[in-house]
Each structure stands twice: as C-alpha cells, then as structure tokens.
C-alpha positions in Angstrom: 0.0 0.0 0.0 1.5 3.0 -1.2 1.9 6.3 1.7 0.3 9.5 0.7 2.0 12.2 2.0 -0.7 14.3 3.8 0.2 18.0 5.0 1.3 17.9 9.4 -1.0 20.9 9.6 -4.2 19.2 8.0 -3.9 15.9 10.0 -4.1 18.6 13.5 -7.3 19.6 12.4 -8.7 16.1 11.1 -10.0 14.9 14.6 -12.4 16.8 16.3 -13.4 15.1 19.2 -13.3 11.2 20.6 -17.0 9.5 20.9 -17.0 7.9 24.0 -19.5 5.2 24.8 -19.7 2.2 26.6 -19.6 -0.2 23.0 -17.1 1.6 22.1 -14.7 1.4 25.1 -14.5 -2.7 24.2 -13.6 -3.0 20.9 -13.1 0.2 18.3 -12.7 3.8 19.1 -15.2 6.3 17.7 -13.9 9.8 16.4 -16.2 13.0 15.1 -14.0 14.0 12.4 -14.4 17.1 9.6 -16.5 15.9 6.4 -14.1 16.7 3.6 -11.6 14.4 5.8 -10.4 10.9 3.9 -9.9 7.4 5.2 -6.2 7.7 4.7 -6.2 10.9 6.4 -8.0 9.9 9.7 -5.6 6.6 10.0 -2.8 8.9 9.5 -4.0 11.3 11.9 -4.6 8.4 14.5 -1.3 7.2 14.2 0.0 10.3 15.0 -2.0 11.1 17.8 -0.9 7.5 19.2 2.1 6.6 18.2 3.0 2.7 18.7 -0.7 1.8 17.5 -1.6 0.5 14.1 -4.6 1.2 12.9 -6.3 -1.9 11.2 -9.2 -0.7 9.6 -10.8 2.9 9.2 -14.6 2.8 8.7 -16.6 6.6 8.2 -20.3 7.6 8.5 -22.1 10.5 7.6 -24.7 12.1 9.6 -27.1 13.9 8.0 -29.1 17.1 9.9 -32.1 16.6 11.3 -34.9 18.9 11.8 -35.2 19.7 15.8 -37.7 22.0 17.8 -37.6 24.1 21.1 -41.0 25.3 21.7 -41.6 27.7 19.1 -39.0 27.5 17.6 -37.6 26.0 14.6 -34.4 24.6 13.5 -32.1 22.1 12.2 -28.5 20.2 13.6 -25.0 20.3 12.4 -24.6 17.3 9.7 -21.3 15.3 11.1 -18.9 12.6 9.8 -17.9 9.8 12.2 -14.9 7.8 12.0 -14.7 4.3 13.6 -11.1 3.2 13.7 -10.1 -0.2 14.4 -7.1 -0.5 16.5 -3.9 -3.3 16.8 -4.2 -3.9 20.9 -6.3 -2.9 23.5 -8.8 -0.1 23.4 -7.0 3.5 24.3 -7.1 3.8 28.0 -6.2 7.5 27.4 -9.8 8.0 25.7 -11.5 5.8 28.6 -10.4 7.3 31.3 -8.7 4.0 33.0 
C-alpha cells in the first residue's frame, strides 16, 4: 500500500473530538471528524495522535441534519462525519479514562 504524504497541519485539524461510549470502550474507538476528511487521512492522523498503535481498519459515517424544535422555535442540527477506527491492541485507556 503506497503512503500518501498528507500536509502535518491538515492531520491537526482532522480529529475533532473522541466519541466515547460504553460499545465503544470494548472494541473500536469512535472519532467525530471534519466531512471533507479521507480514510487515509484519519488513519494517518490516528497514528499520529498515538504513536506505537496500528490502525487496522478505518470505517466513516455521515450524519445527515435533522430537523429539531424548542418550543416555538424551529431549526435544524449540524450534519457530522464519524470515523470508527479499528485499533492493533487494547482499546485506548487515554480515551476511557482508566
């Protein structure tokens, strides 16, 4: 599998935030990442962030918006991407809190 070199900067502002959740926490770490973000940029992002973990497999979903109301008033949520990485080892204990 061929490297693609991916700008230091850019792999900074890849993750946005870890999902934490009890599923989760056992096998696969959950990341909120931004939507023009590739698979190949999140695992090298990842590695990165941890270094000594291999990531196995990146997976990515897109959230659409949704429409949402508060009394009278109308409006509509943030569309997201999710990334679900698999990692080599045990789940991050850094992300878990143990």
């Amino acid at each position: 599998m061929s490297r693609i070199k991916v700008n230091q900067e850019r792999l900074l502002d890849v993750i946005k935030k870890p999902l934490i959740t009890e599923k989760a926490a056992l096998a696969v770490e959950k990341f909120e990442v931004v939507q023009n973000a590739t698979k190949i940029e999140i695992r090298q992002a990842i590695e990165e962030l941890f270094p000594g973990r291999k990531v196995q497999k990146v997976r990515t979903v897109y959230v659409p918006s949704h429409e949402k109301r508060l009394g009278t008033k109308q409006g509509r949520t943030q569309s997201s991407k999710k990334a679900i990485v698999t990692l080599d080892g045990e789940p991050l204990e850094d992300l878990i809190g143990a």
